[in-house]
C-alpha positions in Angstrom: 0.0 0.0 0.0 1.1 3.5 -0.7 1.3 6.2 2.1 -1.6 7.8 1.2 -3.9 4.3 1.2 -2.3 3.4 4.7 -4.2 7.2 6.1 -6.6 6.5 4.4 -7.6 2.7 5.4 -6.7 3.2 9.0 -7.3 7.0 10.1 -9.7 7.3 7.7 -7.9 10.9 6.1 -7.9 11.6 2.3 -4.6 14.2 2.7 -1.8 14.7 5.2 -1.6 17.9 7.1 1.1 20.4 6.0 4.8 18.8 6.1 3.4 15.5 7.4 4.2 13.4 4.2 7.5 15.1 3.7 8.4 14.1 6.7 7.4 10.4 6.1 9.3 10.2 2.5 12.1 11.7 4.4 12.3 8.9 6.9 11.0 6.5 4.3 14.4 7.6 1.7 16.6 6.4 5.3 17.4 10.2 6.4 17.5 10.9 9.7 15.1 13.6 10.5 13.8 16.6 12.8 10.5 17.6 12.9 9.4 20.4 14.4 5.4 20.6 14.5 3.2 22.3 17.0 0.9 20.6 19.5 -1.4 18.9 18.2 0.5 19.4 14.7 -0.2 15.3 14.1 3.6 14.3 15.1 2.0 10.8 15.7 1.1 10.1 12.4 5.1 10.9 11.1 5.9 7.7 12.5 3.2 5.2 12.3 2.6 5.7 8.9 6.2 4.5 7.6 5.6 1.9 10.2 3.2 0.4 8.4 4.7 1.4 4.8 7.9 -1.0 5.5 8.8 -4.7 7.0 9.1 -4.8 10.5 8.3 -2.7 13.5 8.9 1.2 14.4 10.6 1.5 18.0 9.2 4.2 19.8 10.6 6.6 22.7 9.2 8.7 25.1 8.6 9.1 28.6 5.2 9.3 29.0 3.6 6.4 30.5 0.0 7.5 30.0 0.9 8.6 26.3 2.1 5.2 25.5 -1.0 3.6 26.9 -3.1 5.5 25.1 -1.1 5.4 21.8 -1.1 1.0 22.5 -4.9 1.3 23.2 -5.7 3.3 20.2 -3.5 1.8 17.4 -5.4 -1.8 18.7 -8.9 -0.1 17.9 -7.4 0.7 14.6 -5.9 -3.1 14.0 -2.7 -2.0 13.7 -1.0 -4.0 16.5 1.1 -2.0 19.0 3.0 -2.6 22.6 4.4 -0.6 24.9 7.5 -1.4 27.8 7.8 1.2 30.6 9.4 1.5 34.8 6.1 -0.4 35.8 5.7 -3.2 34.3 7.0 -6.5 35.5 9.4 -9.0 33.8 6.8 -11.7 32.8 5.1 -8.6 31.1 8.1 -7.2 29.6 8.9 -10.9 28.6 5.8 -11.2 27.1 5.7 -7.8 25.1 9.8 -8.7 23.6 8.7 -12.2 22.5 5.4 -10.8 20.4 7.7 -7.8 18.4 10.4 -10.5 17.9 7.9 -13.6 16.5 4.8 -12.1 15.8 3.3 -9.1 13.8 3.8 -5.8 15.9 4.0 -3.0 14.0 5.4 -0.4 16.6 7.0 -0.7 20.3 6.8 2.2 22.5 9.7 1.9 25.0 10.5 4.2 27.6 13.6 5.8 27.4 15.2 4.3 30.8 14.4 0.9 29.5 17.1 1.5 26.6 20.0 0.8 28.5 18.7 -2.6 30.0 20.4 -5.9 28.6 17.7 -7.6 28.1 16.4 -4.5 25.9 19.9 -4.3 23.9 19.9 -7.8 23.4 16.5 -8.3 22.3 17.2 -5.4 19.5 19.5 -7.4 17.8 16.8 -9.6 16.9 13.8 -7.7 16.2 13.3 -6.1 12.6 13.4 -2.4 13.6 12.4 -0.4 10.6 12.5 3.1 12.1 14.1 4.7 15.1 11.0 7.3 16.5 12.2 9.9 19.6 9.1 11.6 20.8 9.7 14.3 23.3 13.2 14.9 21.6 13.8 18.4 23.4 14.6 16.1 26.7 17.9 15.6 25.1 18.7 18.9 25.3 20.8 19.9 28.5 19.5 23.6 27.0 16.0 22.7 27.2 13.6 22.7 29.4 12.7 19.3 30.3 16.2 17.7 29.7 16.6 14.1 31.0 19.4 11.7 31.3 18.4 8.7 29.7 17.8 10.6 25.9 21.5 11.1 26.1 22.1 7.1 25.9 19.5 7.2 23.1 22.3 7.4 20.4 23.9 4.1 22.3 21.1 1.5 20.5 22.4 3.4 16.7 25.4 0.7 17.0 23.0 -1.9 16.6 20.7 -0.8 14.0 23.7 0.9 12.0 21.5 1.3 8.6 17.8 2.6 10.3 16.8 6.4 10.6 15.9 8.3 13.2 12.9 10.7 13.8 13.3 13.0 16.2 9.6 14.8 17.0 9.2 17.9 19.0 6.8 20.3 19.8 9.2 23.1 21.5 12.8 23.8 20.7 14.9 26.7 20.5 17.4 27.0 17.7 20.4 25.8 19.9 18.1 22.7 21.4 17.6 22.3 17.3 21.2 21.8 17.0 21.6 19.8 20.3 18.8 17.0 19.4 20.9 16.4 16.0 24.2 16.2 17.7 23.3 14.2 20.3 21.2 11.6 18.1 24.3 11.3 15.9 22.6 12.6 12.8 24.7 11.6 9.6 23.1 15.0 8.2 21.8 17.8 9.3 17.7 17.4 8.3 14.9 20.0 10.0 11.4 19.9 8.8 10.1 22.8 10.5 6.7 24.1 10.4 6.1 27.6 12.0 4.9 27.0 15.6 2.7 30.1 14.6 -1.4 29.6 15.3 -3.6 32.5 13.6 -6.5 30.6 15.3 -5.4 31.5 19.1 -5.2 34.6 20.5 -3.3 35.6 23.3 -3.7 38.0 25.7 -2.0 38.8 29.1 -3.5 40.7 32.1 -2.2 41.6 35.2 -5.4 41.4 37.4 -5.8 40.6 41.5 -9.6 39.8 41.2 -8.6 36.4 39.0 -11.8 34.8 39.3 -14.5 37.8 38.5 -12.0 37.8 35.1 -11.9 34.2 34.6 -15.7 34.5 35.0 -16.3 37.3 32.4 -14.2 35.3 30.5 -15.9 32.2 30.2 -19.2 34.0 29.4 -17.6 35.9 26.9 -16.2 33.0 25.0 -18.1 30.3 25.4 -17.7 26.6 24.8 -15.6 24.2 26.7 -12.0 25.1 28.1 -9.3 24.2 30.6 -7.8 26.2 33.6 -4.5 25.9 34.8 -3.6 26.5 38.3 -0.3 25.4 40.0 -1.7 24.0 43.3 -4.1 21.1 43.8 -6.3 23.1 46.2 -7.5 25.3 44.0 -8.2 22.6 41.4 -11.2 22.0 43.2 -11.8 25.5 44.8 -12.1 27.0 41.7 -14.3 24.5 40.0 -17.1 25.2 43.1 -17.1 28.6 42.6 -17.9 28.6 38.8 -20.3 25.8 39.5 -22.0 28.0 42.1 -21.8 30.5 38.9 -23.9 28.5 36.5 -20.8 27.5 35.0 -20.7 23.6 35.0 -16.8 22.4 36.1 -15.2 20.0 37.5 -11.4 19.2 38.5 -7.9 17.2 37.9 -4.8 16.7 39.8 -2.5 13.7 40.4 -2.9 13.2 43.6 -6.7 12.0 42.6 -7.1 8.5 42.4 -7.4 6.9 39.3 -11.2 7.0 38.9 -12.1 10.7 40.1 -9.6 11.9 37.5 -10.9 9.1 34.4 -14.0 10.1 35.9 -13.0 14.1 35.6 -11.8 14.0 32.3 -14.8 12.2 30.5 -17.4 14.6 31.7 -15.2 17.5 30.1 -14.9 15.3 27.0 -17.8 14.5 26.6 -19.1 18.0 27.6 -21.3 17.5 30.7 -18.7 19.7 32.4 -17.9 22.8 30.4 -14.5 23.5 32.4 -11.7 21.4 34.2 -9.5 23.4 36.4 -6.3 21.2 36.7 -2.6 21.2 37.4 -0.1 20.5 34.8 -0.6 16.4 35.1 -3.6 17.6 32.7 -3.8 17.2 29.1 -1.1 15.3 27.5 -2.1 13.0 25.0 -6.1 14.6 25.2 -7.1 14.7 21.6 -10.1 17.2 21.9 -10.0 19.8 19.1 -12.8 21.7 20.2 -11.0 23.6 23.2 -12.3 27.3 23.2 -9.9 28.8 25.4 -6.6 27.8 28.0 -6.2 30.2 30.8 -3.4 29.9 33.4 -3.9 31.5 36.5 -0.1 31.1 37.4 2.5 31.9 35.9 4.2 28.8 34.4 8.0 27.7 34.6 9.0 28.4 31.5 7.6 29.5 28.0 8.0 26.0 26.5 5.8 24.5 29.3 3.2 27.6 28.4 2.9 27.6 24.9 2.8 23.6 25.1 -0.1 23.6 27.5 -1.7 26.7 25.8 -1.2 25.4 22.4 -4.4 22.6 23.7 -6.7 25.1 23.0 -8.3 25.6 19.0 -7.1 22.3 17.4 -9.7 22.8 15.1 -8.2 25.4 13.3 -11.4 27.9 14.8 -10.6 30.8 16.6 -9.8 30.5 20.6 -8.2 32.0 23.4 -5.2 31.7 25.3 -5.3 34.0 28.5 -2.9 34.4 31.1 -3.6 35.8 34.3 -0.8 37.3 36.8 -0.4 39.5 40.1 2.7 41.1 41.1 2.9 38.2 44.0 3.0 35.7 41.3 6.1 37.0 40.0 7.7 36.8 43.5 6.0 33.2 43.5 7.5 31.7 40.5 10.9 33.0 41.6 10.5 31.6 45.3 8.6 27.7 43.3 12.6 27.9 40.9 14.7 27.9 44.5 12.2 25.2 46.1 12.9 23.2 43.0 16.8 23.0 43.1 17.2 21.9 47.1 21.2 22.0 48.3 23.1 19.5 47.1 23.6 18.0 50.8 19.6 17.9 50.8 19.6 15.7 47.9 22.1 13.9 48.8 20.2 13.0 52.2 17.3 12.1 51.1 19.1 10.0 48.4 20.1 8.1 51.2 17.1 8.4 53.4 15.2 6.7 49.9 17.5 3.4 50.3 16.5 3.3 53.6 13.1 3.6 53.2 12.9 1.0 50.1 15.6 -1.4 52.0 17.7 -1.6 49.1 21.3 -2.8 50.3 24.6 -0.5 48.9 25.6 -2.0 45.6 22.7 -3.3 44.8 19.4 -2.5 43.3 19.6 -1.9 39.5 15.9 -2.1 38.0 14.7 -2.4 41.4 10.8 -1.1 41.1 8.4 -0.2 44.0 5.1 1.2 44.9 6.2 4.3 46.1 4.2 6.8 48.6 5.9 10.3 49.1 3.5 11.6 51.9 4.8 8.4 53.9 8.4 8.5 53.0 8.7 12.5 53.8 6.7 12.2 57.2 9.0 8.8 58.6 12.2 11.1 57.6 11.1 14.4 58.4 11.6 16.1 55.0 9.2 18.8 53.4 7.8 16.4 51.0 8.0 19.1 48.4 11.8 19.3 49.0 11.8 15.2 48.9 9.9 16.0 45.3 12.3 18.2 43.9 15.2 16.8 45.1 14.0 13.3 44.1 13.4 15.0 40.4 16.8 16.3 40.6 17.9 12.6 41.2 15.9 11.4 38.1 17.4 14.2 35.9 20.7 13.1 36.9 20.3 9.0 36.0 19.9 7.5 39.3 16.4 6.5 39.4 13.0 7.2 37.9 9.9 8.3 39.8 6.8 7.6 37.7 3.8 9.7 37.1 0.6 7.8 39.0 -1.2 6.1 35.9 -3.6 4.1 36.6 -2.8 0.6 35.4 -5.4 -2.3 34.9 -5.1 -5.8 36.1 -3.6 -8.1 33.9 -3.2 -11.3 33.1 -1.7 -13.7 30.8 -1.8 -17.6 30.5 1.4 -19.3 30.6 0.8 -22.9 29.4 -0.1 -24.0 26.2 -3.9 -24.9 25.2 -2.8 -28.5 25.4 -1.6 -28.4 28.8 -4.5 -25.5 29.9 -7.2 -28.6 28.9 -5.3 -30.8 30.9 -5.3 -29.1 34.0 -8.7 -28.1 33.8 -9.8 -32.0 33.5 -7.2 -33.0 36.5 -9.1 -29.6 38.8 -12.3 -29.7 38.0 -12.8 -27.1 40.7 -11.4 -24.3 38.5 -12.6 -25.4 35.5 -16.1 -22.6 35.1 -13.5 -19.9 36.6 -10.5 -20.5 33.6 -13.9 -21.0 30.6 -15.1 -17.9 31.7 -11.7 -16.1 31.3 -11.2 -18.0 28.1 -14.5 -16.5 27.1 -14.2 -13.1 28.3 -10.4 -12.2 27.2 -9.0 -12.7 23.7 -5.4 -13.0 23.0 -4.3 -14.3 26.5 -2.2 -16.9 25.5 -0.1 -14.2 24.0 -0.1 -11.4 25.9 -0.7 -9.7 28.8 -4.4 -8.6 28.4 -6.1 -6.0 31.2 -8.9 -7.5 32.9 -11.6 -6.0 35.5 -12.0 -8.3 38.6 -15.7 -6.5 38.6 -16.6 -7.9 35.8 -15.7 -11.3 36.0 -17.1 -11.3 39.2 -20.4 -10.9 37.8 -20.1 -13.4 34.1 -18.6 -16.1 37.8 -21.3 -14.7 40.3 -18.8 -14.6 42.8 -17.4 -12.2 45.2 -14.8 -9.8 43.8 -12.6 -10.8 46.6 -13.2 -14.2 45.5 -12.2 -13.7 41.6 -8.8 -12.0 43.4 -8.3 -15.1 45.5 -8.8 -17.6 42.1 -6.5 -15.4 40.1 -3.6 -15.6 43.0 -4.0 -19.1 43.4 -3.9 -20.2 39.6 -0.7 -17.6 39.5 0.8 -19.6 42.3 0.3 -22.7 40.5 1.8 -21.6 37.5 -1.3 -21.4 35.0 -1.3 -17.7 34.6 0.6 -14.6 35.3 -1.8 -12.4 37.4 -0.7 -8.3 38.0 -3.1 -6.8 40.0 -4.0 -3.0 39.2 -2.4 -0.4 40.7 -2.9 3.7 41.0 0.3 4.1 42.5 3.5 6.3 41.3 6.2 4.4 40.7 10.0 4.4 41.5 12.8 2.7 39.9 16.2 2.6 40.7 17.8 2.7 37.2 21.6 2.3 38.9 22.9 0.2 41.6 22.6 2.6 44.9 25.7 4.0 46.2 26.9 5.7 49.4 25.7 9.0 49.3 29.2 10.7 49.9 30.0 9.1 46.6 26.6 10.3 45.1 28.5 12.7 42.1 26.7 16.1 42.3 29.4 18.8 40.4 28.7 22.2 41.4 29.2 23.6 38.8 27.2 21.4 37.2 24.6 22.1 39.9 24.8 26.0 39.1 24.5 25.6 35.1 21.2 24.0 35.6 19.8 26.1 38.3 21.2 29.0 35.9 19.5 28.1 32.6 16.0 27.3 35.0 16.6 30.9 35.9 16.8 32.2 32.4 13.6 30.2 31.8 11.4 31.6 34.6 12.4 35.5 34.1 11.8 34.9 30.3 8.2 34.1 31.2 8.2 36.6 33.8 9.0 39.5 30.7 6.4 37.8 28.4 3.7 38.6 31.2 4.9 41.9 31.8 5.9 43.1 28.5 3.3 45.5 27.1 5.0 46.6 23.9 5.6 43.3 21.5 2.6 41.2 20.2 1.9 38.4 22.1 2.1 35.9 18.9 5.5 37.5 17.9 7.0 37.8 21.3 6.5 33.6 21.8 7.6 32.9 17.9 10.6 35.1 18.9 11.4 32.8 21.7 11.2 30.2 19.5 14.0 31.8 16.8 11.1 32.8 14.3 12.1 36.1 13.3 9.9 36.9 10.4 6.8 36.9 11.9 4.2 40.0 11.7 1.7 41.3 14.3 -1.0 39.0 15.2 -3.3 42.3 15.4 -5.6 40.9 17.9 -3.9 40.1 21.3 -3.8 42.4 23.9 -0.9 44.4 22.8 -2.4 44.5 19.0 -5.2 45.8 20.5 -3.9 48.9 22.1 -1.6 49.6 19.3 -4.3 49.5 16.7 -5.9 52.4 18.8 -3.1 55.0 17.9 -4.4 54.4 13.9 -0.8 53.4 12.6 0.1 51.1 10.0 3.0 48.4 11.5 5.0 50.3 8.4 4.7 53.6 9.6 5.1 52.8 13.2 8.5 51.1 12.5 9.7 54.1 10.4 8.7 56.2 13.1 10.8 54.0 15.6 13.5 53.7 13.2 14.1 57.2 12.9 13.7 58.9 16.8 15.0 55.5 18.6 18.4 55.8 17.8 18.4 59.6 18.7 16.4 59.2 21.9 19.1 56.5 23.1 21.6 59.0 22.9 20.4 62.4 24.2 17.3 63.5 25.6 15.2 65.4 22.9 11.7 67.8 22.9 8.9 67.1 21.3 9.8 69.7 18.5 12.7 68.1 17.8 11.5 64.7 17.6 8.7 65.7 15.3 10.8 67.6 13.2 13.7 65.3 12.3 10.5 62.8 10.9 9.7 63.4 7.1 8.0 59.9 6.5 4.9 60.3 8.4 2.6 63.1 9.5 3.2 65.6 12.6 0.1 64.1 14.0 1.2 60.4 14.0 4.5 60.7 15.3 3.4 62.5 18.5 0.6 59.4 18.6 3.4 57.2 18.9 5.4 59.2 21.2 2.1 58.4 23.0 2.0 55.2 22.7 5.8 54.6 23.7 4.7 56.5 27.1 2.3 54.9 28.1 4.2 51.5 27.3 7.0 52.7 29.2 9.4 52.6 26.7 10.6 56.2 26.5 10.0 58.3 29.7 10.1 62.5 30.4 12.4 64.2 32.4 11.6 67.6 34.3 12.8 69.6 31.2 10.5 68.2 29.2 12.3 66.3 27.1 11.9 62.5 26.1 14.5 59.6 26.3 14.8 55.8 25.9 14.3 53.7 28.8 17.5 51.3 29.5 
């Protein structure tokens, strides 16, 4: 089948989006390539389309746990068969997953980046047909970006294998020197960068600094209309929030983490599907949601960093209509985010205790504990040390940033279970226990595909097709795992943490300063960056966030915030910039009168350069000294 019969058979499109089949004939022609397309640009479709175009399987990296499982469960709808290997799965699972990419039909493999530099992973490459090489998330290679993580940098490692087979690296955010950093690091044989402009006429942004946040968020919402997210950096006022504009008429409801698994499945479908108009959540919100009809994405906070904003409010107008992205700040959220950047680098001593207060707490002998994986409950482990759990957070983030473990997101995991004998030998023990035999036809009956992988199961449900207890199923699902008839993981809810290195004294735990000061550095540079976009009144919103993002070229959206008061001086962008041309230069090196200003202008009328002598006023831009005479603001 051709490219274009593969879209159309499974995702049911006639036509690619812009520079999403260039991108596939570029990895299809064996180039390694960049991609650079906004969220919810279709990045997903760059590499499952070649998957199924060639022979063999496409591996797939990124860290998202919940991403994966919903990438798995989708491509399965589709028949297009998919698995995923992650921190919390167990061997038998993992066994399973390795054995159906290397003998059976799978067409991609979604691995988390971590799991790359286990043996049994590196082994198991040299026998599985890999077609194409896929890094989601490829900014996290980056030590310039803003999500960098450890294990990407290994990434390169698995090339030595699979000498001949591109690489697609996939990103939603990078600046032009985390452009050159993903293709160093990934070892590209040439530089390739399929860029499209992160630009989106559809979304508007506007900025206001406003102490009353929720009689704005209100007038906002009636305003707009139609369904929307609000993002707020504490879990308290997740749910605070959603009362209030419930109490308003406004129908809402809320997400965080620490929910368990069915509040937030529970939240998220009634936005979906629209019985809720609004979810207020923190940023564990909205990753892998595929809901194009998002009005408008307004932060009450001010996020860490521009990549993390324009990610989050890039989730609003996938549909190409027009929506909104509004952020909302106070001067005390200025002093806020800079206060949140120290709580998240703790002293090095401080991670280096609670480094060793972890291998306490999870009994893990020095020297060992490579791949160990446990349940892991931060309230518990901060109270029995004594630690402000978040400064065990950070410190533990630090930790996973640096390569010596991995503390999973909580994603809620299903039971699962997966028969180990074959149908021969099943029959057998069925005849020779008698007393399990209705338990095993039912499973048989309810769960397809068991005797080749690990299939998720509800105990629920098979408690009513049995008509026994639930606690009952549980107890028949242990005992036939104990005997050797099935693999049996019960669900969990739980974050996860993995030690991905042997544990080590915490004296010789390797923290550089320097090091150390770099990163706290470039988390700085981040945070005031976002700090100027919220107070910056003279650039458009739209150009000011391209800018970041090395687009240069760009012009003024003509609706944000900014657009909207310069519009109201009645200049064309051309005269206002030949205005500026002309009196900047002078006003930077002397103080000048309005006379003189006006008169060394010839391009434009009298009238319009004093209106944007106005508007550079009230922008604070230029400023007036007690002569009377105008000059540029350092």
């Amino acid at each position: 089948m051709t490219i274009n019969q593969i879209l159309l058979k499974y995702w049911g499109y006639s036509s690619f989006r812009p520079l999403q089949e260039e991108i596939i004939q570029s990895v299809l022609d064996g180039k390694d390539t960049l991609a650079l397309l906004p969220t919810g640009g279709g990045k997903s479709i760059t590499f499952q389309v070649p998957a199924m175009a060639n022979e063999g399987l496409c591996l797939v990296i990124t860290p998202l746990i919940s991403l994966m499982q919903d990438q798995v469960e989708n491509l399965k709808k589709k028949g297009i068969k998919a698995a995923a290997i992650h921190s919390g799965m167990y061997p038998a699972e993992i066994e399973s997953a390795l054995n159906n990419c290397r003998y059976g039909d799978n067409k991609l493999l979604y691995v988390s980046p971590e799991r790359l530099t286990t043996d049994k992973m590196r082994d198991a490459l040299k026998r599985i047909k890999v077609n194409l090489i896929a890094v989601d998330e490829s900014h996290c290679i980056s030590q310039w970006g803003y999500d960098f993580r450890p294990p990407y940098l290994r990434i390169a490692e698995i090339r030595e294998y699979l000498p001949t087979i591109p690489i697609l690296a996939l990103t939603a955010t990078a600046t032009p020197e985390v452009i050159l950093d993903i293709q160093d690091k990934l070892h590209f044989r040439a530089s390739n960068v399929f860029r499209k402009s992160f630009e989106r006429k559809n979304i508007t942004y506007f900025v206001f600094k406003e102490e009353d946040k929720r009689r704005r968020i209100l007038n906002i919402i009636k305003k707009v209309k139609g369904t929307g997210i609000i993002y707020v950096r504490n879990r308290r006022q997740t749910k605070e929030i959603a009362e209030y504009l419930t109490r308003q008429g406004i129908p809402s409801t809320w997400y965080h983490a620490g929910l368990d698994s069915k509040e937030r499945e529970k939240s998220q479908q009634a936005w979906m599907k629209e019985t809720k108009q609004v979810i207020i959540a923190t940023n564990a919100f909205g990753m892998g949601i595929d809901k194009p009809n998002v009005r408008f994405v307004i932060h009450v906070d001010l996020p860490d960093s521009i990549e993390a904003y324009f990610q989050e409010a890039g989730r609003a107008g996938r549909d190409e209509k027009p929506a909104f992205a509004i952020l909302l700040y106070e001067q005390a959220d200025i002093l806020e985010a800079r206060k949140n950047l120290k709580a998240t680098y703790p002293e090095l001593q401080k991670i280096k205790d609670i480094y060793q207060a972890l291998g306490n707490y999870l009994k893990i002998p020095i020297g060992n504990g490579k791949d160990y994986m446990a349940e892991f409950d931060l309230g518990d482990f901060s109270e029995n040390y004594n630690f402000p759990p978040i400064i065990a957070y950070n410190a533990l983030k630090f930790l996973e940033k640096e390569g010596f473990l991995l503390l999973s997101e909580a994603v809620h995991t299903p039971s699962r279970i997966f028969i180990k004998t074959d149908k021969e030998s099943l029959y057998r023990f069925q005849v020779e226990n008698a007393f399990f035999d209705p338990f095993i036809k039912t499973l048989l009956r309810s769960y397809s595909g068991i005797f080749s992988e690990f299939s998720p199961i509800r105990e629920e449900d098979l408690a009513k097709r049995t008509n026994l207890t639930i606690d009952k199923v549980i107890e028949f699902l242990v005992k036939l795992s104990k005997l050797q008839v099935i693999d049996y993981v019960p669900r969990t809810d739980n974050p996860r943490i993995v030690f991905t290195e042997n544990r080590i004294e915490s004296k010789d735990l390797t923290l550089s300063p320097e090091y150390y000061k770099n990163r706290l550095r470039d988390a700085q540079q981040r945070t005031e960056s976002m700090i100027h976009y919220a107070e910056s009144t003279h650039k458009c919103r739209s150009q000011a966030l391209l800018e970041y993002f090395g687009e240069s070229d760009s012009r003024r959206c003509g609706k944000c915030d900014v657009c909207i008061q310069r519009n109201k001086i009645e200049l064309t962008d051309l005269e206002f910039n030949s205005i500026l041309k002309e009196i900047k230069p002078l006003l930077k090196t002397k103080p000048s009168s309005l006379e003189e200003i006006v008169s060394m202008v010839s391009s434009v009328s009298e009238d319009k350069v004093i209106r944007a002598i106005q508007w550079l006023l009230d922008n604070d831009k230029i400023e007036m000294n007690k002569e009377q005479q105008y000059f540029w603001r350092a």
